[in-house]
C-alpha positions as CSV (number, residue, x, y, z in Angstrom):
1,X,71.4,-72.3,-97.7
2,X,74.2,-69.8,-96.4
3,X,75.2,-68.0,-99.6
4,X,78.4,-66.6,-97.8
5,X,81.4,-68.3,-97.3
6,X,84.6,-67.3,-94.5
7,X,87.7,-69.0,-95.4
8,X,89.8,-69.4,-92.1
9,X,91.5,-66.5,-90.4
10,X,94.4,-64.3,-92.4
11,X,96.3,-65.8,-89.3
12,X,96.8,-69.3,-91.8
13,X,99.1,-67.7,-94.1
14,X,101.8,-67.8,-91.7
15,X,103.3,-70.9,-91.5
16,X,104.0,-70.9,-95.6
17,X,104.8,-67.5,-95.2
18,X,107.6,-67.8,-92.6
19,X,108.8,-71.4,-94.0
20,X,109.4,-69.3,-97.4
21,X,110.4,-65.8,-96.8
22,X,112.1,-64.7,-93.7
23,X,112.2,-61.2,-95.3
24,X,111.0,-59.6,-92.2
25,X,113.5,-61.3,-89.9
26,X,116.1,-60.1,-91.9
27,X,115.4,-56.5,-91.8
28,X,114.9,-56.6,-88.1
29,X,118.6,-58.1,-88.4
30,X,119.9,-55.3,-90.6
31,X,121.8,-52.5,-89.3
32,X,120.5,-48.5,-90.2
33,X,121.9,-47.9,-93.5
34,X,121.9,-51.4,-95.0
35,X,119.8,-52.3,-97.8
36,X,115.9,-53.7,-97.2
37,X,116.6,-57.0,-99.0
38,X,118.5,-56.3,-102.6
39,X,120.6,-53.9,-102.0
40,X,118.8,-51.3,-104.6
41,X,118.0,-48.7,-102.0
42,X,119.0,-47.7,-98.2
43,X,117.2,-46.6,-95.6
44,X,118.1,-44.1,-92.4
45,X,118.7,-45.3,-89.1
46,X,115.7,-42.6,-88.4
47,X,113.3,-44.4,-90.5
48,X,114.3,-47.9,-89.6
49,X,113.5,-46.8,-85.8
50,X,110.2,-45.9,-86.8
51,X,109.3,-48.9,-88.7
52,X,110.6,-51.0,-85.5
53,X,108.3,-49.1,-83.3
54,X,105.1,-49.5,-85.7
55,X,106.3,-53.1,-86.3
56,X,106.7,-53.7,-82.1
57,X,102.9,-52.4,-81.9
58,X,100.4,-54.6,-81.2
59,X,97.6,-52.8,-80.4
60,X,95.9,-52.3,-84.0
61,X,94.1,-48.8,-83.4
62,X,97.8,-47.5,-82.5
63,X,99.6,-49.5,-85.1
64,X,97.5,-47.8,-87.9
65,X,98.6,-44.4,-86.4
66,X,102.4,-45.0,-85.9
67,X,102.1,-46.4,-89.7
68,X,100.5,-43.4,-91.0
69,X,102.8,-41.1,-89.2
70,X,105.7,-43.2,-90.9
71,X,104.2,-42.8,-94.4
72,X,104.1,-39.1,-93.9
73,X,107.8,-38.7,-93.0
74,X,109.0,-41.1,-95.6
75,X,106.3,-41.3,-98.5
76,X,109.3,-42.4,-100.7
77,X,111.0,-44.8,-98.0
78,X,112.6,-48.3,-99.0
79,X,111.2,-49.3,-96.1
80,X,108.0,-49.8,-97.8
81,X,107.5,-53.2,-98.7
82,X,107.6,-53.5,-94.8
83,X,104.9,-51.1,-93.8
84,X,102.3,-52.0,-96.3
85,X,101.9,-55.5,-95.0
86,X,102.1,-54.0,-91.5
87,X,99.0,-52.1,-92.6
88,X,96.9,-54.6,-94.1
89,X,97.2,-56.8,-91.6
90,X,96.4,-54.3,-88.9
91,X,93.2,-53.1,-90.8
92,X,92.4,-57.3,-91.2
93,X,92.6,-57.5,-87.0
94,X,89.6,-54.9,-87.1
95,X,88.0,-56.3,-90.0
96,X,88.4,-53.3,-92.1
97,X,88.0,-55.0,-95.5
98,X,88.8,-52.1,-98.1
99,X,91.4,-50.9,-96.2
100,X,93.1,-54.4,-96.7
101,X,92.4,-54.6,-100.0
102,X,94.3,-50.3,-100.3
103,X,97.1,-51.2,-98.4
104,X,97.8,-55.2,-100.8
105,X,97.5,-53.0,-104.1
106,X,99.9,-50.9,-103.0
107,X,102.3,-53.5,-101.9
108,X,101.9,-55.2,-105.4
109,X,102.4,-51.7,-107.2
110,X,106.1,-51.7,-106.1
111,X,106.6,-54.8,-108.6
112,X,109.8,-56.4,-108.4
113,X,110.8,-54.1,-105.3
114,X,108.9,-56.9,-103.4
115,X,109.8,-60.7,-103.5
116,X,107.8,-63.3,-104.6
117,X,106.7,-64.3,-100.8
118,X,105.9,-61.1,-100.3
119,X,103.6,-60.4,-103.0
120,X,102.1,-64.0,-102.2
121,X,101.4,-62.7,-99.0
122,X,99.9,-59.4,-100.3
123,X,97.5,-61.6,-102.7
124,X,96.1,-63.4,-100.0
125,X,95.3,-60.5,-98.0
126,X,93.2,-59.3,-100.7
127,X,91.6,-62.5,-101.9
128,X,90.8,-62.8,-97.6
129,X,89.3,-59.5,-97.6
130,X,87.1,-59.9,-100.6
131,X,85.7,-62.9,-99.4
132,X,85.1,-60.8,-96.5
133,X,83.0,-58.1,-98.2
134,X,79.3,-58.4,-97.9
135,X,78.6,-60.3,-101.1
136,X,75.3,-57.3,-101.1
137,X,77.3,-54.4,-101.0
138,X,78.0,-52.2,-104.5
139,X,82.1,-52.4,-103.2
140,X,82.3,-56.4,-104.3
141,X,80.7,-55.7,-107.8
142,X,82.9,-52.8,-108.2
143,X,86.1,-54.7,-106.9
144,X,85.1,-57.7,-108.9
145,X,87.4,-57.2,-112.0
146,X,90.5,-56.3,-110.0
147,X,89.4,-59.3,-107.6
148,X,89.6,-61.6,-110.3
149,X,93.0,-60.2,-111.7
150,X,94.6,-60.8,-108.6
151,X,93.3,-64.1,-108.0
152,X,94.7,-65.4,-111.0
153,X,98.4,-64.2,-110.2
154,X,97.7,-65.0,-106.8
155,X,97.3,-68.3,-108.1
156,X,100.4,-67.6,-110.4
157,X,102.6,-66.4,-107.6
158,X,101.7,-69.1,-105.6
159,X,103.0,-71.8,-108.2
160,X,106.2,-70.2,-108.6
161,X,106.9,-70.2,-104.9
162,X,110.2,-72.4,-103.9
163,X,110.3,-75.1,-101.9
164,X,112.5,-74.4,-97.9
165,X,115.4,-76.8,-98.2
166,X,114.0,-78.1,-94.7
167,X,110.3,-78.9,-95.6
168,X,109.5,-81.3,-97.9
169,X,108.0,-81.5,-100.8
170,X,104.5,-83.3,-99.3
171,X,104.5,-80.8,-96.3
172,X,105.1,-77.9,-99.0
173,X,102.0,-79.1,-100.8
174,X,99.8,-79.3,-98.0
175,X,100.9,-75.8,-97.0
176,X,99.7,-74.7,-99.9
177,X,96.8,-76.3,-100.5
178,X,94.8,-73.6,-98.5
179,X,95.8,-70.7,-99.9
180,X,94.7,-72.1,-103.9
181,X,91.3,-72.7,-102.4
182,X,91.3,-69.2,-101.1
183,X,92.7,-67.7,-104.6
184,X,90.5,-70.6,-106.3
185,X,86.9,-69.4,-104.4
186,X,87.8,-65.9,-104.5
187,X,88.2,-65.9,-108.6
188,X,85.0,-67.9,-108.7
189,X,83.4,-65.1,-106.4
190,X,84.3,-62.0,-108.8
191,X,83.7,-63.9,-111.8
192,X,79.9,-64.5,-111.1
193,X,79.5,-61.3,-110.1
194,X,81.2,-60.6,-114.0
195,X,78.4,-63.3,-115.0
196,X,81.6,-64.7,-116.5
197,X,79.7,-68.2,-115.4
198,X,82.2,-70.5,-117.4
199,X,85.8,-69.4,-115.5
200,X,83.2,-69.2,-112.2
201,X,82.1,-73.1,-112.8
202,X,86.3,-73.9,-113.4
203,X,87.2,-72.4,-110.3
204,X,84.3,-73.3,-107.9
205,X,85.3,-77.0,-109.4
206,X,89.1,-76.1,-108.4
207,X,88.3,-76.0,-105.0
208,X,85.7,-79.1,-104.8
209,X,88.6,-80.8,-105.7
210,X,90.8,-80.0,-102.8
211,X,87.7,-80.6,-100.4
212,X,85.4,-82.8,-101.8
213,X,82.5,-82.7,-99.5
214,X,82.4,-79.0,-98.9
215,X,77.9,-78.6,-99.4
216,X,78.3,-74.6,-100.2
217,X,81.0,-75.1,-103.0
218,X,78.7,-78.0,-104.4
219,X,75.6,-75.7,-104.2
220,X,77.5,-72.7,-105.8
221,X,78.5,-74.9,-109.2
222,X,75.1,-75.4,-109.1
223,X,74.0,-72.1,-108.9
224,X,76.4,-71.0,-112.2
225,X,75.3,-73.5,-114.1
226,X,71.5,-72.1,-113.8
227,X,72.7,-68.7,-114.3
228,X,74.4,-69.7,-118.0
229,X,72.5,-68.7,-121.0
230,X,70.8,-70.9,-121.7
231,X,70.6,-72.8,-118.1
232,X,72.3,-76.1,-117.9
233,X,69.7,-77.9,-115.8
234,X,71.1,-81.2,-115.5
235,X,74.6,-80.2,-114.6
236,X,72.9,-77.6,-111.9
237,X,70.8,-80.2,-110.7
238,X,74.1,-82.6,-110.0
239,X,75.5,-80.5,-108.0
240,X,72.8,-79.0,-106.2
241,X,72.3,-82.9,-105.6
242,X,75.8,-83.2,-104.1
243,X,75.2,-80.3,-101.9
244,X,72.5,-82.3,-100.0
245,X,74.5,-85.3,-100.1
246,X,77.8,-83.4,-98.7
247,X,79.1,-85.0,-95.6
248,X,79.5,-81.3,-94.0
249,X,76.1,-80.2,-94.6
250,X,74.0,-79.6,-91.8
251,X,70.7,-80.9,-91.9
252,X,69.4,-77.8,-92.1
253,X,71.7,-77.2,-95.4
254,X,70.4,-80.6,-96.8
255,X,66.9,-79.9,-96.5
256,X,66.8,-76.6,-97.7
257,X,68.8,-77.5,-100.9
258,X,66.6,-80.9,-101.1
259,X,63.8,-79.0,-101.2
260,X,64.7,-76.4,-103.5
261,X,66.4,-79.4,-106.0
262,X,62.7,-80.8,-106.2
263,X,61.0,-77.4,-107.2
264,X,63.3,-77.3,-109.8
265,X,63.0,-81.0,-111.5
266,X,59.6,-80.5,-111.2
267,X,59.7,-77.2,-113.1
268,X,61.7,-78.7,-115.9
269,X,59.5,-81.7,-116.4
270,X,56.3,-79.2,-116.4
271,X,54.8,-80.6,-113.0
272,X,54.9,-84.0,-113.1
273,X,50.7,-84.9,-112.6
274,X,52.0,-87.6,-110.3
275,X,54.1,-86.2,-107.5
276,X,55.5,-89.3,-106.2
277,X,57.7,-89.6,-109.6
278,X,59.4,-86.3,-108.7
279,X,60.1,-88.0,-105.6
280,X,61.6,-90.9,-107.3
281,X,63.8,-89.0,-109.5
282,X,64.8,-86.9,-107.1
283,X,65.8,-90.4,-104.6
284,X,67.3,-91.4,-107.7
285,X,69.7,-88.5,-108.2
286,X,71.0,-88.4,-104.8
287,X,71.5,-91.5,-104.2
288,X,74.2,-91.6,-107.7
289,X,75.5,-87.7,-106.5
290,X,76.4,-89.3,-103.2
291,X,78.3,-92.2,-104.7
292,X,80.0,-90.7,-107.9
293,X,82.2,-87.8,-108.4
294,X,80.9,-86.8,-111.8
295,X,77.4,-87.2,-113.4
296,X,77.4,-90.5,-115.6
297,X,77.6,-90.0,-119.0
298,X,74.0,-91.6,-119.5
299,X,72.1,-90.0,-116.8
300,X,69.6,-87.2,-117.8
301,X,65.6,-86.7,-116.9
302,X,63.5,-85.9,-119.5
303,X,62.6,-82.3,-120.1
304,X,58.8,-80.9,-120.6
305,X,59.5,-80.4,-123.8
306,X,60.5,-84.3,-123.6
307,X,57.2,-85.4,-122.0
308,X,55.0,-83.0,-124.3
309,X,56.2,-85.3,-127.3
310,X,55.5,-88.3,-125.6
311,X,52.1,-87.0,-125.1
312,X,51.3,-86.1,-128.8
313,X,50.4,-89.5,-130.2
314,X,49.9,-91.4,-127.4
315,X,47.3,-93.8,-126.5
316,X,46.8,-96.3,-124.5
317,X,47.6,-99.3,-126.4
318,X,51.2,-96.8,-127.3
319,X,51.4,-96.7,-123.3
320,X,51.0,-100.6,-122.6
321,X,53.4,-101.2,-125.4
322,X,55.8,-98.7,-124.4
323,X,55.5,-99.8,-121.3
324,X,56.2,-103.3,-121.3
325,X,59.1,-102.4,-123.4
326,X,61.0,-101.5,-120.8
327,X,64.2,-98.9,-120.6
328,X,64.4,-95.6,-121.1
329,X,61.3,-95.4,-123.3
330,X,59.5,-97.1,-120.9
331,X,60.4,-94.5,-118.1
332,X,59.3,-91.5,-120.2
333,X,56.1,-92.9,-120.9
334,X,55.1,-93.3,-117.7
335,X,56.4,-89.9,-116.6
336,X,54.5,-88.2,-119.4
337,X,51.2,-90.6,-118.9
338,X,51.2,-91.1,-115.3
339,X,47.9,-88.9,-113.7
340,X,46.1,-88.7,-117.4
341,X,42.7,-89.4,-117.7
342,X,42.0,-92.0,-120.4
343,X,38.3,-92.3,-122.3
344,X,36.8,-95.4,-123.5
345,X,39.6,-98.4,-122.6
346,X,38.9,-101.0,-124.2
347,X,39.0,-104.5,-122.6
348,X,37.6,-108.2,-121.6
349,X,35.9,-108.2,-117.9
350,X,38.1,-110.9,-115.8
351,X,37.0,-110.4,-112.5
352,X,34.3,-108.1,-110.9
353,X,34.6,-107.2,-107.0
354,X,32.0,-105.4,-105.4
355,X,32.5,-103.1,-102.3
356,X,31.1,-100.2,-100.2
357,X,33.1,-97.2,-101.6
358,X,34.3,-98.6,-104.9
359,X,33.8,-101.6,-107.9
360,X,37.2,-103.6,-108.0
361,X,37.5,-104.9,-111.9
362,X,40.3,-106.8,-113.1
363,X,40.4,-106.3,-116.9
364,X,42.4,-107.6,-119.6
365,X,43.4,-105.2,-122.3
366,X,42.1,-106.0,-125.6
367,X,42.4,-104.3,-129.7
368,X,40.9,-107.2,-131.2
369,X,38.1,-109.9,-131.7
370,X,41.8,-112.4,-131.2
371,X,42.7,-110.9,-128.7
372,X,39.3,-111.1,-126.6
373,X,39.0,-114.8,-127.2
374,X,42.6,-115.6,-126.4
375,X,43.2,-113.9,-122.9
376,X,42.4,-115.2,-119.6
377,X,44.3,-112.9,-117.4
378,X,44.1,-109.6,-116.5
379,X,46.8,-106.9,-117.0
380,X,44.4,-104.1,-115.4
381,X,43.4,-103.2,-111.8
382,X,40.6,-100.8,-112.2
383,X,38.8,-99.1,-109.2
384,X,35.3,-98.0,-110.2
385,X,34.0,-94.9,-107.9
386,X,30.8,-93.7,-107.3
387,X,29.2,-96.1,-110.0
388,X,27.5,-99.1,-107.8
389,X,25.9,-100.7,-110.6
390,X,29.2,-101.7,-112.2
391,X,28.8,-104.2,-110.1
392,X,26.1,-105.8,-112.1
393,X,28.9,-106.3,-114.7
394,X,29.5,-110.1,-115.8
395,X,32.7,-112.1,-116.6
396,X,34.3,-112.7,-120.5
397,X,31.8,-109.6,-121.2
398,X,33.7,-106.6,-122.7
399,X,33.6,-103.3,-121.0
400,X,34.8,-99.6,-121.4
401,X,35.9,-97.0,-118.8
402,X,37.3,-94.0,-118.5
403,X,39.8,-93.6,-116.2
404,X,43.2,-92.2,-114.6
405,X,46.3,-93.8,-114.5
406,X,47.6,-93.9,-110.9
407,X,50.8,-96.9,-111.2
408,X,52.2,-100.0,-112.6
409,X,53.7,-102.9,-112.2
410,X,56.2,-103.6,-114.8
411,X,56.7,-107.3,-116.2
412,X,57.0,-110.6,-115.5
413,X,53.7,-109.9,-113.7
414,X,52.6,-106.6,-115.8
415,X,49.6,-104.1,-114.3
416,X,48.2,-101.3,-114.9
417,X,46.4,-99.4,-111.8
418,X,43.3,-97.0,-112.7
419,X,41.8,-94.7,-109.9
420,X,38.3,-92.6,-110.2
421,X,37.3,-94.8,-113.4
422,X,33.8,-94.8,-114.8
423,X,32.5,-97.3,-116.9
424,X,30.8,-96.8,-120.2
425,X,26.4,-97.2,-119.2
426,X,26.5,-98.7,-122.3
427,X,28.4,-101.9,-121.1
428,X,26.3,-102.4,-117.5
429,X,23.4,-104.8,-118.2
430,X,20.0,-102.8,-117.2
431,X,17.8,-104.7,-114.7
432,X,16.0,-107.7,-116.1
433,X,18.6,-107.9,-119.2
434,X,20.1,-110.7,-120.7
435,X,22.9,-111.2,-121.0
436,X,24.8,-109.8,-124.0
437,X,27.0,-111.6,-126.5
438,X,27.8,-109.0,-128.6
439,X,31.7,-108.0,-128.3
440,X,32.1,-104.7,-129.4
441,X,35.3,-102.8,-128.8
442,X,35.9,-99.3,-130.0
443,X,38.9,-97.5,-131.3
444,X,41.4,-96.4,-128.6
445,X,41.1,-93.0,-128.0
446,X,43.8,-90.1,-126.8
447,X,44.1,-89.4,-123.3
448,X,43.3,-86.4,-121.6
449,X,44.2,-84.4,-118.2
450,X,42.1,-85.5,-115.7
């Protein structure tokens, strides 16, 4: 998935900088002499011509130069406040990032000198051009701690901002709704590069709020909350699952992230033996991510660690039980016992099925001389391979196998499915046998991997 992210063109900033300011219209107004907005310093009808003709420029390459030229004459000029946002937005026309980024600090370094609108205006610049920087390069990691300081009183600036008497207060919103994503993204930026992961989660979030479905913003929550120490799987694995589920991801986007969300549930279970549950949980999870804003409270998957404690005690008569149980239990137990190999299952022979490839034997699971007598039904679907004579098995008989768990149907109509089983020689009746009425059932054992 893209990794870098370009915010629309410094261009934007316009219309909320012209419905609030007006600075520059004034001075073009002012006669040589006057003051440049408070009355705190003049300027000579010399330098005023100069900024006019750098300011009338619109040819970049030649606006730098008439800008430099100005700077040399009149390094001390009240004019100033003018020329550096002449600057920065000259070097963002030819995409000279770290120039912008100069030419906005030293805007802000005249302080108060500069309105509010102004300042906003020189915030944004920056924020735009550190977006801009290859997110590779060693310039971002160094700029990151300044980035971040300006982000946040871009953010500031931007709050205290009045409202035009002729816009209202819904239009004034919307206008600035961009540039707090910008500031917002841009704070989020620098502060994972700081590995500051908490204030990059907050601000990331900032902007998801503002646009919803945007896939990259979505994937980068995701992406802090695996960098935190220690990693906060489930949270990452929300938002990595609203990424894919983003109404602006591409399909390329969603698959790519899809992909890269089932590695990593699959990882934190241990490698689930049975792959089609990873697929299940992963369904699961984007299914509520596209649907729900947050993560319910209750939702979580089970760790390894989860499904290795599951596996300590367990047999099979734990599994059935558990099983058949139902809930949360049951789902655990079936993650951590789905693809194990079982020895010596205990049960009473239902039904026997013989076929070319495989032994079909309905079984009913049984722990006791009661229980053999009682049932009639099976609650077992075993497939018997590469053991023809299990076909000589006979009803109400018991039998043992060893086998792997491959599915189940949960109740009213309970079933457990066995693949690659084996059943005990013991229990097939050699040829010219009678047949047995002994019913002897042995302990359940532990499973094992198969």
């Amino acid at each position: 998935m893209n990794r870098t992210r370009r915010i629309a063109g410094l261009a934007i900033i316009a219309g909320l900088y012209l419905a609030i300011s007006g600075a520059s219209n004034a001075l073009a107004q002012a006669p040589a002499g006057q003051d440049a907005g408070a009355g705190k310093q003049q300027y000579t009808m010399a330098e005023y011509n100069a900024y006019q003709a750098a300011a009338a420029e619109r040819n970049p390459a030649q606006q730098i130069k008439l800008l430099d030229d100005f700077v040399a004459k009149y390094p001390n000029s009240a004019l100033l406040i003018y020329i550096y946002p002449l600057y920065y937005n000259a070097y963002s026309q030819i995409k000279t990032w770290p120039k912008v980024i100069e030419y906005a600090d030293k805007l802000l370094a005249l302080g108060e000198k500069a309105e509010a609108p102004i300042r906003y205006q020189a915030y944004y610049a920056r924020a735009f051009a550190y977006s801009n920087l290859l997110a590779t390069s060693q310039e971002v990691k160094d700029q990151a701690p300044k980035a971040c300081e300006a982000a946040k009183a871009g953010l500031k600036t931007l709050g205290e901002l009045k409202k035009p008497d002729n816009m209202s207060e819904d239009d004034f919103n919307k206008q600035k709704q961009q540039p707090a994503i910008l500031f917002s993204y841009t704070l989020a930026q620098c502060s994972m590069i700081q590995k500051d992961y908490q204030t990059a989660i907050d601000s990331y979030k900032a902007v998801l709020e503002k646009n919803p479905d945007d896939a990259i913003t979505s994937y980068k929550i995701g992406q802090a909350y695996m960098a935190m120490n220690p990693p906060q799987q489930m949270d990452a694995f929300w938002y990595f699952a609203k990424a894919v589920s983003a109404k602006n991801a591409n399909q390329t986007q969603s698959t790519q992230v899809k992909t890269y969300l089932r590695k990593l549930i699959a990882n934190y279970q241990g490698g689930n033996v049975c792959d089609n549950l990873t697929d299940a949980e992963l369904n699961e999870l984007l299914q509520l991510a596209g649907s729900s804003a947050e993560r319910p409270a209750g939702y979580k998957l089970p760790s390894s660690a989860d499904l290795d404690a599951a596996r300590k005690d367990m047999t099979i008569a734990s599994v059935i039980a558990d099983l058949r149980a139902g809930g949360d239990k049951a789902k655990i137990t079936w993650l951590a016992s789905c693809g194990l190999e079982f020895p010596d299952v205990p049960g009473k022979l239902i039904e026997v099925t013989p076929g070319t490839d495989a032994v079909q034997l309905k079984v009913a699971f049984v722990t006791s001389d009661a229980e053999f007598d009682a049932k009639t039904t099976p609650d077992m679907d075993v497939k018997v391979v590469g053991q023809p004579e299990a076909a000589k098995l006979e009803k109400d008989n018991p039998v043992r196998f060893t086998g792997t768990l491959a599915a189940y149907d949960p109740d009213p109509n309970f079933m457990l499915h066995w693949d690659k089983a084996k059943v005990n020689a013991e229990d097939i009746p050699k040829e010219k046998e009678k047949k047995s009425t002994t019913k002897k059932r042995p302990a359940t054992k532990k499973p094992g991997r198969s």
